[in-house]
C-alpha positions in Angstrom: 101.9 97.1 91.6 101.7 98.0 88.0 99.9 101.4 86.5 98.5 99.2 84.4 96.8 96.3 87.1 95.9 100.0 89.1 93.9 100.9 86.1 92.2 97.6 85.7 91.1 97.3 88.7 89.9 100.7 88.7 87.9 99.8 85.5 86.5 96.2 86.7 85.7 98.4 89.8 83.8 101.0 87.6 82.0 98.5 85.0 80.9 96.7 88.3 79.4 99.6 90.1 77.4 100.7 86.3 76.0 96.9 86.1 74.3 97.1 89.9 73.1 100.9 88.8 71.5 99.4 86.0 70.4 96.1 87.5 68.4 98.7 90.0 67.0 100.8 87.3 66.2 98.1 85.5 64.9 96.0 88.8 67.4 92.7 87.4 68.6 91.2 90.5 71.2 89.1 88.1 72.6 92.2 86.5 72.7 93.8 90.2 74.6 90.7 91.6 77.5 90.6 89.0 77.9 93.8 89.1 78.4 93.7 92.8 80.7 90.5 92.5 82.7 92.3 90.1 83.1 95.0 92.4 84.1 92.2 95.1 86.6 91.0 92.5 88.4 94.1 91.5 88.3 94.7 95.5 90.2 91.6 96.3 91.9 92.2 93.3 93.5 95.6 94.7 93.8 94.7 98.2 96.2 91.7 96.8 98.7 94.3 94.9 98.9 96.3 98.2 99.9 93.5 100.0 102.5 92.8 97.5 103.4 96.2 97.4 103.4 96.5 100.9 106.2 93.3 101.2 108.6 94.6 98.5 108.7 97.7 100.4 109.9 96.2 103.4 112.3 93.8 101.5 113.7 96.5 100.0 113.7 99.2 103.3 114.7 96.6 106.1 
């Protein structure tokens, strides 16, 4: 995996997590809900680069 998809993932991950924060504060269930899907997202997101990373390291290390 890239730096670069680590970052935005990492990002995606963060914006998500300050959209729920203010959807509480602010009592928005709509705001609260995408910010927990895009948490969800950058999730899946990350779990798919370790996989990949994961398979190049044993095609390269057999």
């Amino acid at each position: 995996m890239s730096m670069g998809d680590k970052i935005k993932n990492a990002a995606e991950d963060a914006m998500g997590k300050v959209k729920e924060a203010a959807g509480r504060v602010t009592d928005d269930e709509e705001l609260q809900a995408r910010g927990q899907a895009d948490q969800a997202s950058a999730s899946t997101k990350q779990a798919g680069e370790n996989v990949k990373d994961a398979a190049k390291n044993v095609f390269k290390n057999p």
